[in-house]
DSSP file (Angstrom, degrees, kcal/mol; ACC not computed):
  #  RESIDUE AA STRUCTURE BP1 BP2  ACC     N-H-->O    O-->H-N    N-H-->O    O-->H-N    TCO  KAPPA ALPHA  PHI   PSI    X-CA   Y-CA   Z-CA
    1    1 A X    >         0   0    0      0, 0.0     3,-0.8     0, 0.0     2,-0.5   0.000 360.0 360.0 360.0 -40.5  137.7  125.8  102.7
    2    2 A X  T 3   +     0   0    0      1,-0.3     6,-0.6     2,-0.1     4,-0.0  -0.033 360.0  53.4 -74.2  32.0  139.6  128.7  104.3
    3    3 A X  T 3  S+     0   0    0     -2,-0.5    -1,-0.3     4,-0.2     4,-0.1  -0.349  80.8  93.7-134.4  49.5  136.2  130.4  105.2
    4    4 A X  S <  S+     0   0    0     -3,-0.8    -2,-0.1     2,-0.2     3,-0.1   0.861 100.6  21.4 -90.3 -50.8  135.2  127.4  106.8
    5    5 A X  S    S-     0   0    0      1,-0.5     2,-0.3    -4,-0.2    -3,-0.1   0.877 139.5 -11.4-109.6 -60.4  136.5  128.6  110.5
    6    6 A X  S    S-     0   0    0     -4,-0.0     2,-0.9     2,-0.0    -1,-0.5  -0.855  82.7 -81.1-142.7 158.0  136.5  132.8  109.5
    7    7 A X        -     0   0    0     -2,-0.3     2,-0.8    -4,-0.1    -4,-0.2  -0.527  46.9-174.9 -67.8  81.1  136.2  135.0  106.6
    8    8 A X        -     0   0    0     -2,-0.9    -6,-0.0    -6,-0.6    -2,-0.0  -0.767  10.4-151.1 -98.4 127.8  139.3  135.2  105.0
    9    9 A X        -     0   0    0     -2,-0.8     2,-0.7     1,-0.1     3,-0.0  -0.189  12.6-122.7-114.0 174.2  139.6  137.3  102.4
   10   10 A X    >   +     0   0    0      1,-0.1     3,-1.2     4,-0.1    -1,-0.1  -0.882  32.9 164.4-108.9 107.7  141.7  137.1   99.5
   11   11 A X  T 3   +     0   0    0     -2,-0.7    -1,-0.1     1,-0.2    -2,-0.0   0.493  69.3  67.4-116.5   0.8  143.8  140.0   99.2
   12   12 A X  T 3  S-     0   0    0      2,-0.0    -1,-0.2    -3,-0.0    -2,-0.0   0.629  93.9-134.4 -61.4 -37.5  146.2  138.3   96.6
   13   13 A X    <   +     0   0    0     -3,-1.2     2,-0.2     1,-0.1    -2,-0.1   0.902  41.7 162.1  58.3  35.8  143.7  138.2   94.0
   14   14 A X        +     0   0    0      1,-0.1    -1,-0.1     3,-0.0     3,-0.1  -0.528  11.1 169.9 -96.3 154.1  144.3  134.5   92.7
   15   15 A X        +     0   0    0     -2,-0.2     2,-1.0     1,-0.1    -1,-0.1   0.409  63.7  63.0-134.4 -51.9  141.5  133.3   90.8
   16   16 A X        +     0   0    0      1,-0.2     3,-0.3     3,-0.0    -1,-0.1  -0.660  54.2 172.4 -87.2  86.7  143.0  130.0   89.3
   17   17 A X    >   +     0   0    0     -2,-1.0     3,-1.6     1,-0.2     2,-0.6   0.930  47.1 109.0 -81.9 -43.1  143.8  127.5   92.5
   18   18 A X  G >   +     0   0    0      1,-0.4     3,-0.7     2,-0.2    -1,-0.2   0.174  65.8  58.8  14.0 -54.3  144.6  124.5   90.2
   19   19 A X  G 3  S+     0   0    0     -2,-0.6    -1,-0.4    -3,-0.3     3,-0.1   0.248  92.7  71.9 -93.4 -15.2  148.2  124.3   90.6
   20   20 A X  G <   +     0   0    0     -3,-1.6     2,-5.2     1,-0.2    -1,-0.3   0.583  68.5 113.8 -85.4 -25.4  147.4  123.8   94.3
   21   21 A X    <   +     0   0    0     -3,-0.7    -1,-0.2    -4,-0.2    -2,-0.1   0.263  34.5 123.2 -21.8  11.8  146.2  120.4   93.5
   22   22 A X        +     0   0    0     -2,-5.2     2,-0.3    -3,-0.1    -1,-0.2   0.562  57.3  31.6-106.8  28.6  148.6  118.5   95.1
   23   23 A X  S    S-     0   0    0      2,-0.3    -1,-0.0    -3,-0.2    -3,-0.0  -0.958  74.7-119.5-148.7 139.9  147.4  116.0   97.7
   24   24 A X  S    S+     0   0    0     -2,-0.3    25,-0.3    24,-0.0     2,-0.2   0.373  85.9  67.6 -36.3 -22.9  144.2  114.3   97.5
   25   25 A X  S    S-     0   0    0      1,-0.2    -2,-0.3    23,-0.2    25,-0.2  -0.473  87.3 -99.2-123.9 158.9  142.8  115.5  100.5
   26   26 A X        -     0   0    0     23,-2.1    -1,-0.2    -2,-0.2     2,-0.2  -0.207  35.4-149.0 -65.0 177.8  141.3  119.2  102.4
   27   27 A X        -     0   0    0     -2,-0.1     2,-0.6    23,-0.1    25,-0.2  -0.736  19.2-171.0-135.2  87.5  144.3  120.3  104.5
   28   28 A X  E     -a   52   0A   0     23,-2.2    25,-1.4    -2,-0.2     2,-0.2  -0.832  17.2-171.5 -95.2 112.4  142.2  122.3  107.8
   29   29 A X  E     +a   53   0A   0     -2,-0.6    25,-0.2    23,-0.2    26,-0.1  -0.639  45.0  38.0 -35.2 124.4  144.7  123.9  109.8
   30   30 A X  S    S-     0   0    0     23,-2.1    24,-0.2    -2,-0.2    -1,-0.1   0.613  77.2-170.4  98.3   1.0  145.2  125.9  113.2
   31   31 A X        +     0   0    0     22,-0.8    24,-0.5    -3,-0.2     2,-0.2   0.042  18.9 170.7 -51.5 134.5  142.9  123.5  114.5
   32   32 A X    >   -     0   0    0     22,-0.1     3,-1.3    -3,-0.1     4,-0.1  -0.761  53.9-101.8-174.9 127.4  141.6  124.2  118.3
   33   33 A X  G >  S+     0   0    0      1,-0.3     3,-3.0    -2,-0.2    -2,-0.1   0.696 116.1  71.2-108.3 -36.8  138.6  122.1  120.1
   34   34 A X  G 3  S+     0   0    0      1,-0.3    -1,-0.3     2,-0.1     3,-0.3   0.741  97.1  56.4 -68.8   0.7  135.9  125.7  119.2
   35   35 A X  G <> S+     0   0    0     -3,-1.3     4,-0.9     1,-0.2     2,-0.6   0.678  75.9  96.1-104.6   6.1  136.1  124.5  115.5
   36   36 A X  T <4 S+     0   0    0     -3,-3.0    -1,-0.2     2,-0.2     2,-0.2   0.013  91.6  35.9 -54.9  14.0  134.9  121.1  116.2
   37   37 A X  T  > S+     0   0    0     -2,-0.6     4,-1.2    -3,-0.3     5,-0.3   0.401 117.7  57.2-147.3-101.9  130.9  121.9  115.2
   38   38 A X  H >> S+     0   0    0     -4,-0.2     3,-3.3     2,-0.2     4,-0.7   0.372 116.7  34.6   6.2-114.5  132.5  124.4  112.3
   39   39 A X  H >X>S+     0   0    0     -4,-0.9     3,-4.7     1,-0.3     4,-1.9   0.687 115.5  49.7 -14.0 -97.7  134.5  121.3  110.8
   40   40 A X  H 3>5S+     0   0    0      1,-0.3     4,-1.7     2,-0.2    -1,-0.3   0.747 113.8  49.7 -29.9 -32.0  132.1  118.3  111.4
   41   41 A X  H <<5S+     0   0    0     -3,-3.3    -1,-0.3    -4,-1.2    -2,-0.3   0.509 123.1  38.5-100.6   1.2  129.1  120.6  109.6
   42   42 A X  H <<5S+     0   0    0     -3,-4.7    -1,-0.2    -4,-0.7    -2,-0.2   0.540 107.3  55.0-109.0  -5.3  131.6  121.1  107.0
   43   43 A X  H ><5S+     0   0    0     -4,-1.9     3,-0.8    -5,-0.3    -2,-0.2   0.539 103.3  57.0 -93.3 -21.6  133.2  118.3  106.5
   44   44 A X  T 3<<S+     0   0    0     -4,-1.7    -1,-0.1    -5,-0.6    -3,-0.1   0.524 105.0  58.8 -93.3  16.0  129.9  116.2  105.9
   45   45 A X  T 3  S+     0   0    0     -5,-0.1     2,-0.4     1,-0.0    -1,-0.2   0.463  92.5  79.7-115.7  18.0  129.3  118.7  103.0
   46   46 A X    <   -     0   0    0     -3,-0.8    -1,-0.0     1,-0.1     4,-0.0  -0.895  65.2-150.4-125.6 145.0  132.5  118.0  101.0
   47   47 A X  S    S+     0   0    0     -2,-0.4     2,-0.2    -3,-0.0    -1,-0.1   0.220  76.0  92.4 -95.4  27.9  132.9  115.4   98.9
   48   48 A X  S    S-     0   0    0     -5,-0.1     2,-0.2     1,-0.1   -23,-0.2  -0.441  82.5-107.4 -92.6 147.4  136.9  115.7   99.9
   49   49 A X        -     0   0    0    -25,-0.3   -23,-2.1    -2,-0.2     2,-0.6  -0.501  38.0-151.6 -40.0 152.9  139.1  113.8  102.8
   50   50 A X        -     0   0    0     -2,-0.2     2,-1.1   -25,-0.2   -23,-0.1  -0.953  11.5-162.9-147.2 119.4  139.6  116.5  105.0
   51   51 A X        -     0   0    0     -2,-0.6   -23,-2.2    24,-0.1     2,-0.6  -0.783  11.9-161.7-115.9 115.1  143.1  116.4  107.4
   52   52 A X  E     -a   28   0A   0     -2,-1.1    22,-0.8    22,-0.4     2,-0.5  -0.805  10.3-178.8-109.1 141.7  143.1  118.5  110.2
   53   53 A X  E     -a   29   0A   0    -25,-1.4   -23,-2.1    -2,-0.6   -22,-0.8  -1.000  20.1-139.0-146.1 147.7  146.1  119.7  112.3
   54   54 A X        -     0   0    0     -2,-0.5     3,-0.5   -24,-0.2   -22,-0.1  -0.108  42.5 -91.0 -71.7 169.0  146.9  121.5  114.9
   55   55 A X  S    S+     0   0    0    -24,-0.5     3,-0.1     1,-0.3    -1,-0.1   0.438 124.0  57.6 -66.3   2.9  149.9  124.1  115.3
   56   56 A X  S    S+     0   0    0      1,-0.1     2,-0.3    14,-0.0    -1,-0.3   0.668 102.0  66.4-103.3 -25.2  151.8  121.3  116.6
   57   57 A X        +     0   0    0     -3,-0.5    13,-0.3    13,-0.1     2,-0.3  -0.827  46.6 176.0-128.5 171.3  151.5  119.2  113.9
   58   58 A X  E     -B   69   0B   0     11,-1.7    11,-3.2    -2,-0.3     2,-0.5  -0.712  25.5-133.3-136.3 157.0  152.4  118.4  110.1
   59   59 A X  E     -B   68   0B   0     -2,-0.3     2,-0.3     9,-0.2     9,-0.2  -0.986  23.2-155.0-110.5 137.9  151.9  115.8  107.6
   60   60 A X  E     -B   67   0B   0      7,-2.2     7,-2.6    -2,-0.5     2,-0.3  -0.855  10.9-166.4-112.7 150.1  155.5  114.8  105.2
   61   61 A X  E     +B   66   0B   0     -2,-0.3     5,-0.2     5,-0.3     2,-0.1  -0.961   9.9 176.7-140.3 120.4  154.9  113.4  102.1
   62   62 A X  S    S-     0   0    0      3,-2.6     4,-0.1    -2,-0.3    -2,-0.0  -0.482  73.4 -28.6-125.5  65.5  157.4  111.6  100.0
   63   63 A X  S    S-     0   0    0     -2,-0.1    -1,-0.1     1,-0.0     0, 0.0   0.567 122.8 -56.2 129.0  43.4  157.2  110.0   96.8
   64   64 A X  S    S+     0   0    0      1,-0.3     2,-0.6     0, 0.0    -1,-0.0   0.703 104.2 116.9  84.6   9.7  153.2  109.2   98.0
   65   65 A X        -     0   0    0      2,-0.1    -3,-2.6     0, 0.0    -1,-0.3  -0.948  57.6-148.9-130.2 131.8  153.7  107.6  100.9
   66   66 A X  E     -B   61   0B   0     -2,-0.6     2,-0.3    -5,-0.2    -5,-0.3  -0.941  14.5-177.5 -94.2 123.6  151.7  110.2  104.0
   67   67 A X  E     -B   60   0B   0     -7,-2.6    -7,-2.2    -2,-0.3     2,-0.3  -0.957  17.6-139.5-139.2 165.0  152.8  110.3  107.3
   68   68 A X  E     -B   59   0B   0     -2,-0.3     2,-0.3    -9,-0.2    -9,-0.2  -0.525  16.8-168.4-111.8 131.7  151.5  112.2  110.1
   69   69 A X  E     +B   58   0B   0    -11,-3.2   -11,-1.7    -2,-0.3     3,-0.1  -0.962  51.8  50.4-123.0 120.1  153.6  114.1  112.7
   70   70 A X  S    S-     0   0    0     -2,-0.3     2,-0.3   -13,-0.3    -1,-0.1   0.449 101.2 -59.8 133.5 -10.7  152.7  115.6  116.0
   71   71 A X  S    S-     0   0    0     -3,-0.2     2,-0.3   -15,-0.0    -1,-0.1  -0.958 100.9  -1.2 128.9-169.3  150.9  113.4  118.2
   72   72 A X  S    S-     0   0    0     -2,-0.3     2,-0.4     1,-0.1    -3,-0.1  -0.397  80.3-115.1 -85.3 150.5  147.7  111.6  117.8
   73   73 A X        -     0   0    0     -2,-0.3     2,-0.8    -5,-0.1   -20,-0.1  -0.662  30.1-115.9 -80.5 135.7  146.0  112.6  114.3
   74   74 A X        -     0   0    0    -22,-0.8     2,-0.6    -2,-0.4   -22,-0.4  -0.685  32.6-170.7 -88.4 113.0  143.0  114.3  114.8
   75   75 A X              0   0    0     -2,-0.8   -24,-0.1     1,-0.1    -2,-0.0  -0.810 360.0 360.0-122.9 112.8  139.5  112.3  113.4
   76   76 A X              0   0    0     -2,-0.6    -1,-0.1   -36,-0.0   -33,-0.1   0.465 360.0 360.0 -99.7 360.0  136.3  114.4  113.4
């Protein structure tokens, strides 16, 4: 997913993401109106929920229960 918008490369050298498992959902981030074609033509090829925010906003999660912080949630 993080070469969704640009190439980012991994300069870390993780192989094993697993442990990153921990919400249900894509997370897309950084979010700005020129990825709106990007996103939609990659969000209808994942079989994922996909939550996008902007730099203004966040999602909290507490014991399961999501909620979304920043403004209106963004729906692609």
């Amino acid at each position: 997913m993080a070469t969704w918008k640009h190439q980012d490369r991994n300069r870390i050298g993780l192989t094993d993401l697993t442990a990153l498992s921990l919400v249900l959902f894509l997370l897309s981030v950084h979010y700005v109106n020129g990825y709106k074609e990007i996103l939609k033509d990659a969000i209808s090829k994942t079989k994922y929920e996909v939550r996008i925010l902007t730099d203004k906003q966040a999602i909290f999660i507490i014991d399961g229960e999501i909620k979304f912080i920043g403004g209106e949630e963004i729906k692609l």
